[in-house]
KEPA-552019 format. One record per residue: residue number from 1; chain; x, y, z of N, C-alpha, C in turn. Coordinates in nm, 2 decimals, m for minus. Layout:
r num = NUM chaine = A n.px = X n.py = Y n.pz = Z ca.px = X ca.py = Y ca.pz = Z c.px = X c.py = Y c.pz = Z
...
***
This chain:
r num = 1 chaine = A n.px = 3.51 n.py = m0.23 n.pz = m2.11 ca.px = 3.45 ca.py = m0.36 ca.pz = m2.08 c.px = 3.41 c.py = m0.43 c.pz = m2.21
r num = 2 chaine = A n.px = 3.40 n.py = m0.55 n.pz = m2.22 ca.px = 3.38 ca.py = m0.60 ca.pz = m2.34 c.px = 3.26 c.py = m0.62 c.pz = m2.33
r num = 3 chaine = A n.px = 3.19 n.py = m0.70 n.pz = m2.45 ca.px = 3.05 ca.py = m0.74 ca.pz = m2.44 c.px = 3.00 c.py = m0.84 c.pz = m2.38
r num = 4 chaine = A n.px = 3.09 n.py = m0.97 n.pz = m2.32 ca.px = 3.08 ca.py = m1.06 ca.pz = m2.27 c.px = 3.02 c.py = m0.98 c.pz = m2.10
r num = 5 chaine = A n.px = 3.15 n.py = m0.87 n.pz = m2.07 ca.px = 3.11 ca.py = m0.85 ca.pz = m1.93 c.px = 2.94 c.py = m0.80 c.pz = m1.94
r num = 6 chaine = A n.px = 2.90 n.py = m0.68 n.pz = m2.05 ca.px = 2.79 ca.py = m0.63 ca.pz = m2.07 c.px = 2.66 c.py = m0.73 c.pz = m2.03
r num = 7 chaine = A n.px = 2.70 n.py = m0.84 n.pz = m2.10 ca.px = 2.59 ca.py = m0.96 ca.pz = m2.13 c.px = 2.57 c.py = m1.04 c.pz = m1.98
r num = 8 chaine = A n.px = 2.70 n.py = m1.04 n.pz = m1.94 ca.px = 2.66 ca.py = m1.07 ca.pz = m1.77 c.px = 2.59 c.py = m1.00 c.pz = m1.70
r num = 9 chaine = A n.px = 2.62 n.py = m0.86 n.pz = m1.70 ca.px = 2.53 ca.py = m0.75 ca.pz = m1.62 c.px = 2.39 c.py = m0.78 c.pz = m1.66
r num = 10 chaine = A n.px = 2.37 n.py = m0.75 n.pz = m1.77 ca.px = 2.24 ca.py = m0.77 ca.pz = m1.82 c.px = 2.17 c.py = m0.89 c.pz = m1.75
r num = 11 chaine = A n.px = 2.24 n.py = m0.98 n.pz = m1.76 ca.px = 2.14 ca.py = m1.09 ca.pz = m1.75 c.px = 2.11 c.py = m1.10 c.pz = m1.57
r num = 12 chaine = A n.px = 2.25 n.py = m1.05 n.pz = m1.51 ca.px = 2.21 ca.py = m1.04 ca.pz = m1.38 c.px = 2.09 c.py = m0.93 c.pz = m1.35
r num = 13 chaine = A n.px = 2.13 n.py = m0.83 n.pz = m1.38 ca.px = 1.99 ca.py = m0.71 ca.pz = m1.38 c.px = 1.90 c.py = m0.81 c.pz = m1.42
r num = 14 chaine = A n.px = 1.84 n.py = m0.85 n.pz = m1.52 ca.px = 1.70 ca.py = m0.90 ca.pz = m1.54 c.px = 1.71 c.py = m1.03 c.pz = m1.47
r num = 15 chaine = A n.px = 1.75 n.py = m1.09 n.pz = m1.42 ca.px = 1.72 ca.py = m1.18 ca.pz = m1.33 c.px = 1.66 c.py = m1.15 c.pz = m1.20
r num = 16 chaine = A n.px = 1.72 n.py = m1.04 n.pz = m1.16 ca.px = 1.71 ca.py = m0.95 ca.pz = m1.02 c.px = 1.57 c.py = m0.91 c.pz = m1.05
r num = 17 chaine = A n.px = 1.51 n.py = m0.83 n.pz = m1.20 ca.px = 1.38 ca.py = m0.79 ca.pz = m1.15 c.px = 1.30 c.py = m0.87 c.pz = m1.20
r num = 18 chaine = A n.px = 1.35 n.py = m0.99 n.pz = m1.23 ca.px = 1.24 ca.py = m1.10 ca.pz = m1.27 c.px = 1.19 c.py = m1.18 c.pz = m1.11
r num = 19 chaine = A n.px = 1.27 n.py = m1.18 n.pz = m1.05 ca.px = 1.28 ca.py = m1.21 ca.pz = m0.91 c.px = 1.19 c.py = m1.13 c.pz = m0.84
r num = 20 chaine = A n.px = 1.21 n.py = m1.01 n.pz = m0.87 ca.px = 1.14 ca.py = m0.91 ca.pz = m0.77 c.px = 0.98 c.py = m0.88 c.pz = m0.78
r num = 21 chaine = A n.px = 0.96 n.py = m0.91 n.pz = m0.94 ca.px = 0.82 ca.py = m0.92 ca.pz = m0.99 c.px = 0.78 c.py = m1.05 c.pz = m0.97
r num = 22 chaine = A n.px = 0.79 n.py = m1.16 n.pz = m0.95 ca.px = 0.77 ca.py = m1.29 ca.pz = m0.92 c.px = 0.75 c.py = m1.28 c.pz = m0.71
r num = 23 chaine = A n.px = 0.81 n.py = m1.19 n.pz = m0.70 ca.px = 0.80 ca.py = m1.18 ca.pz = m0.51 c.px = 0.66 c.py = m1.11 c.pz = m0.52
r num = 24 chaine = A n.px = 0.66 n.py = m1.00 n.pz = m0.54 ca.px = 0.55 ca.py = m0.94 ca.pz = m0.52 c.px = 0.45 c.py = m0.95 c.pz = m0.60
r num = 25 chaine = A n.px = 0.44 n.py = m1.01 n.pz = m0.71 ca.px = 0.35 ca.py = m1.03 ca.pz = m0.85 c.px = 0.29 c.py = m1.17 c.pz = m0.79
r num = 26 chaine = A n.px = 0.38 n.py = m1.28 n.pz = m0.76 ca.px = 0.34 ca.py = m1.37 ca.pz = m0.72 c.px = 0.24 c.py = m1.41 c.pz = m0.64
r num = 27 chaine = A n.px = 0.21 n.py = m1.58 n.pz = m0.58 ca.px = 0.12 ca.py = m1.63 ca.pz = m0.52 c.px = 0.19 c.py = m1.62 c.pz = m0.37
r num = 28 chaine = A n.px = 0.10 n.py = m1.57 n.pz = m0.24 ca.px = 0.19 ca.py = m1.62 ca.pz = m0.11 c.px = 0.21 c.py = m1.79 c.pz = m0.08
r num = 29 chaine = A n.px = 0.29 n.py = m1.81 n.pz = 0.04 ca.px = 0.30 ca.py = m1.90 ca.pz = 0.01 c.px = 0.20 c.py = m2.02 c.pz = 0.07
r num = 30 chaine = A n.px = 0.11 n.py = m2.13 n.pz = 0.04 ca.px = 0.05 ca.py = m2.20 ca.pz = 0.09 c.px = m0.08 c.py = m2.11 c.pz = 0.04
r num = 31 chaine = A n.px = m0.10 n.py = m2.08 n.pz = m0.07 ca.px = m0.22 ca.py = m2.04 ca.pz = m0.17 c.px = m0.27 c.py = m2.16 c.pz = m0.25
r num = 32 chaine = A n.px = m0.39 n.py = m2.17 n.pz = m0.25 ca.px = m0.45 ca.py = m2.19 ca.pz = m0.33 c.px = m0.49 c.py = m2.16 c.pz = m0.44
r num = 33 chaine = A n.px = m0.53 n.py = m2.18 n.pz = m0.58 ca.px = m0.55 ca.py = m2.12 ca.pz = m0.68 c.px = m0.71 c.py = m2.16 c.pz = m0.71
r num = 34 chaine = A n.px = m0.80 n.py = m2.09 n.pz = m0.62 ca.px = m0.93 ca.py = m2.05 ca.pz = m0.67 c.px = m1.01 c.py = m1.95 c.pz = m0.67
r num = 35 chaine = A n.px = m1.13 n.py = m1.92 n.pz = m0.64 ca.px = m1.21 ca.py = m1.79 ca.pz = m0.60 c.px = m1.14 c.py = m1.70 c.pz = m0.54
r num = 36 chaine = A n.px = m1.11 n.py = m1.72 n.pz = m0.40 ca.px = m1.02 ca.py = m1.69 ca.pz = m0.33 c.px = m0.90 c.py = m1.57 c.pz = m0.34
r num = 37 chaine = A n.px = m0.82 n.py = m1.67 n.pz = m0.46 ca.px = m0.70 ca.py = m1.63 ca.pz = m0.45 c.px = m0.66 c.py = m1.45 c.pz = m0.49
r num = 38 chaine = A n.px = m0.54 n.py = m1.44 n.pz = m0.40 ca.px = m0.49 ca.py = m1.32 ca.pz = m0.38 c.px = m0.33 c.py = m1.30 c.pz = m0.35
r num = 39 chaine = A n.px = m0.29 n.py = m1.20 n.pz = m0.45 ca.px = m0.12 ca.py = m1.24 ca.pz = m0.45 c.px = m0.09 c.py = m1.09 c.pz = m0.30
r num = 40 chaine = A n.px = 0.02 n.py = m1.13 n.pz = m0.29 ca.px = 0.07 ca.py = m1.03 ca.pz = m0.18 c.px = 0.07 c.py = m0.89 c.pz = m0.23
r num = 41 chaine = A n.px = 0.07 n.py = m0.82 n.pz = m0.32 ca.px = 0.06 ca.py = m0.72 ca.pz = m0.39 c.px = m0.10 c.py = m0.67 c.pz = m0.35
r num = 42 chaine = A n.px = m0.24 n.py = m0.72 n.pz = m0.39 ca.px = m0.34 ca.py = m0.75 ca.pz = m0.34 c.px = m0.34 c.py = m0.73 c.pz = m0.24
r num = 43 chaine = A n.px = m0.33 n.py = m0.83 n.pz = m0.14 ca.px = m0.30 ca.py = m0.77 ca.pz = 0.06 c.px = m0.27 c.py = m0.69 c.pz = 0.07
r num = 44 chaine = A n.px = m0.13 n.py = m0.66 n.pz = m0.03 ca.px = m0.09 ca.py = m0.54 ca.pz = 0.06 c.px = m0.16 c.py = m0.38 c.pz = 0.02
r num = 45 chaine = A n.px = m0.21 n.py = m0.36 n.pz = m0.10 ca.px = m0.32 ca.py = m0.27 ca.pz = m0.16 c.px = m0.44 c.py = m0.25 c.pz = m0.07
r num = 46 chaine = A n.px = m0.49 n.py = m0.38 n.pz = m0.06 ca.px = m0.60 ca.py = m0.39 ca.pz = 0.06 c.px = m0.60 c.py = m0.32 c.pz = 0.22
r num = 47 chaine = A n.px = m0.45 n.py = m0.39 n.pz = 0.24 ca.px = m0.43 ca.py = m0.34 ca.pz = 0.41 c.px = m0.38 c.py = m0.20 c.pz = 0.39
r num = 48 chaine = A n.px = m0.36 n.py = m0.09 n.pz = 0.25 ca.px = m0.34 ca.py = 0.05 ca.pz = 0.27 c.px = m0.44 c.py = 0.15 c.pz = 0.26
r num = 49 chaine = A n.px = m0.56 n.py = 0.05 n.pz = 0.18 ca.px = m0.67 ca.py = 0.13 ca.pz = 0.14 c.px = m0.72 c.py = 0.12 c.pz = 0.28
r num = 50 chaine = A n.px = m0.69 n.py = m0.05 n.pz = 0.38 ca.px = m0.81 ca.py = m0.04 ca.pz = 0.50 c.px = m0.76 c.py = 0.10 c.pz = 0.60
r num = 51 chaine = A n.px = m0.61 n.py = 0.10 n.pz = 0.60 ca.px = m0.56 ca.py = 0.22 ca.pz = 0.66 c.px = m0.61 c.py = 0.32 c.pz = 0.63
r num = 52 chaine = A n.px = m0.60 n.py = 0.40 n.pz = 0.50 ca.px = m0.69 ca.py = 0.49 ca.pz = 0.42 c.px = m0.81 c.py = 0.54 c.pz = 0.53
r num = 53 chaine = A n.px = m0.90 n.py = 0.40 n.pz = 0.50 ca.px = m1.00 ca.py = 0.47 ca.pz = 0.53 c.px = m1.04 c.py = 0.47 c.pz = 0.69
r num = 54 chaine = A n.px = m0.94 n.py = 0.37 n.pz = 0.76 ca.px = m0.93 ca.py = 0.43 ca.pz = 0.92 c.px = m0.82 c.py = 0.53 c.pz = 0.97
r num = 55 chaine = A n.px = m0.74 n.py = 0.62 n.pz = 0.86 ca.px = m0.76 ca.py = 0.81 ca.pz = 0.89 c.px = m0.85 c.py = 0.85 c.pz = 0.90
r num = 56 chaine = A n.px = m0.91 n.py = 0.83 n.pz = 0.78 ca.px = m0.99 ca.py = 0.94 ca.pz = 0.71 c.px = m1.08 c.py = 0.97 c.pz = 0.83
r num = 57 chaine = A n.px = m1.13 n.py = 0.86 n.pz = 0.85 ca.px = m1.28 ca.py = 0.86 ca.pz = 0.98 c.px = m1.20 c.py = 0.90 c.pz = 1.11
r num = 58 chaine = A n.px = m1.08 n.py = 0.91 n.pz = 1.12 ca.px = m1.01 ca.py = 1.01 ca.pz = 1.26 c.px = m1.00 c.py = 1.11 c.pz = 1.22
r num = 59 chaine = A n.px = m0.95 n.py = 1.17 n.pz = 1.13 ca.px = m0.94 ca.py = 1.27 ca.pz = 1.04 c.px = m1.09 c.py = 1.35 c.pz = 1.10
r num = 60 chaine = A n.px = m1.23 n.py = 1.29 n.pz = 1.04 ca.px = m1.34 ca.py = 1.35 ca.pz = 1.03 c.px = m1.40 c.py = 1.37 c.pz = 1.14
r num = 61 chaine = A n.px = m1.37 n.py = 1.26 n.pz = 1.26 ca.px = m1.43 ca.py = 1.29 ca.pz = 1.38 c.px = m1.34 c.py = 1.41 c.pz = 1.46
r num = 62 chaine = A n.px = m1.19 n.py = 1.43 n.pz = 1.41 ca.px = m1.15 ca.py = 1.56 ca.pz = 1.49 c.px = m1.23 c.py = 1.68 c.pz = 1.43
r num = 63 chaine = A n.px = m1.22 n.py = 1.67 n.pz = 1.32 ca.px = m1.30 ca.py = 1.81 ca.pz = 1.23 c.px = m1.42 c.py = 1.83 c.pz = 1.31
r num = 64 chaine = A n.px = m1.50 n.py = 1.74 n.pz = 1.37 ca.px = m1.59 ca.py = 1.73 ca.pz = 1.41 c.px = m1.63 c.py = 1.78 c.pz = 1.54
r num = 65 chaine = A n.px = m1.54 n.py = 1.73 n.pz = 1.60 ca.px = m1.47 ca.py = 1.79 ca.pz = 1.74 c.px = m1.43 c.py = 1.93 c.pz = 1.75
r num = 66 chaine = A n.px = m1.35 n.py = 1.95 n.pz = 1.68 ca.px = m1.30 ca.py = 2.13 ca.pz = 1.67 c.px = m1.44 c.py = 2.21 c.pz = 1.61
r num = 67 chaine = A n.px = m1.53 n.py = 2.18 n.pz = 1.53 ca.px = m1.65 ca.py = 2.26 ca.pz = 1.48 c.px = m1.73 c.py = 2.26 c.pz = 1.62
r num = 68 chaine = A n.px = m1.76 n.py = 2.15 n.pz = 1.70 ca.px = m1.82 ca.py = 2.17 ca.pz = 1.81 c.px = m1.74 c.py = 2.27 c.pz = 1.93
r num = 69 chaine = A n.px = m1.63 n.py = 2.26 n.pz = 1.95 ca.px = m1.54 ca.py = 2.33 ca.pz = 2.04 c.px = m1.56 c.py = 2.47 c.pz = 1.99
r num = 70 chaine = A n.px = m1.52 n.py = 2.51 n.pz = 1.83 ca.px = m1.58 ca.py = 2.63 ca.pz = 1.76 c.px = m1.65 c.py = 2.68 c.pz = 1.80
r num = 71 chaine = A n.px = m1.78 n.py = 2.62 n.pz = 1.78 ca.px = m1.88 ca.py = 2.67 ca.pz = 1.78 c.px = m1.92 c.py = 2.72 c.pz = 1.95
r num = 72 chaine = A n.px = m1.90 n.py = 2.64 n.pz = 2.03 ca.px = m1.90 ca.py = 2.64 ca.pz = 2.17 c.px = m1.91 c.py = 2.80 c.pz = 2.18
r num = 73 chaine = A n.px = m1.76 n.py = 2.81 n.pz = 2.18 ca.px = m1.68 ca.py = 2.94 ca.pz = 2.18 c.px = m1.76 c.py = 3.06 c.pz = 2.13
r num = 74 chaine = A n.px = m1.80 n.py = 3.02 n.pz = 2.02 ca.px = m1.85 ca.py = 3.16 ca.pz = 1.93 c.px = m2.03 c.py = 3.17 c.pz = 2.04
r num = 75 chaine = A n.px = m2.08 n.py = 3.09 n.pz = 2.06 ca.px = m2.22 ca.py = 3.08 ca.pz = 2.11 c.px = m2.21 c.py = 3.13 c.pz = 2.25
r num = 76 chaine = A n.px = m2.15 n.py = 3.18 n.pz = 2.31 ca.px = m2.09 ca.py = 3.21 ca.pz = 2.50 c.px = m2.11 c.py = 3.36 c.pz = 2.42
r num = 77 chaine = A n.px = m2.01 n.py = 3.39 n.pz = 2.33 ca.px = m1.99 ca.py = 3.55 ca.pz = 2.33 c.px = m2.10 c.py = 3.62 c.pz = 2.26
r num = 78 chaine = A n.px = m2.20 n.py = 3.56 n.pz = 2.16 ca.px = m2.28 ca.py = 3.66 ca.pz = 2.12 c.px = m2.40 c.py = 3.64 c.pz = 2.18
***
């Protein structure tokens, strides 16, 4: 290939991730730019931590459940 083709690719590649960091880097659409503001990157960080932390609290109420059922169990036989 020559360097002309090289210099195409290139520029296509960085166009593509200049695009892709402008999608997700960027403002959504019909944003404002004040206090407020929040890019979709943001949301979407937000809406994994909210998930996060509504396991975690199913997570702790089964634990919680099984220690009581445990315990049940163990308090019958001795």
């Amino acid at each position: 290939m020559s360097r002309g083709t090289y210099l195409l690719i290139g520029t296509a590649i960085g166009a593509g991730i200049a695009l892709a960091l402008n999608y997700f880097l960027g403002p959504a659409p019909g944003t404002t730019y004040d206090a407020n503001y929040r890019s979709r990157l943001d949301f979407a960080l937000d809406e994994g931590q909210r998930a996060a932390r509504a396991r975690e609290d199913e997570l702790r109420q089964q634990i919680i459940q099984m220690r009581r059922s445990a315990g049940s169990l163990t308090d019958g036989t001795a």
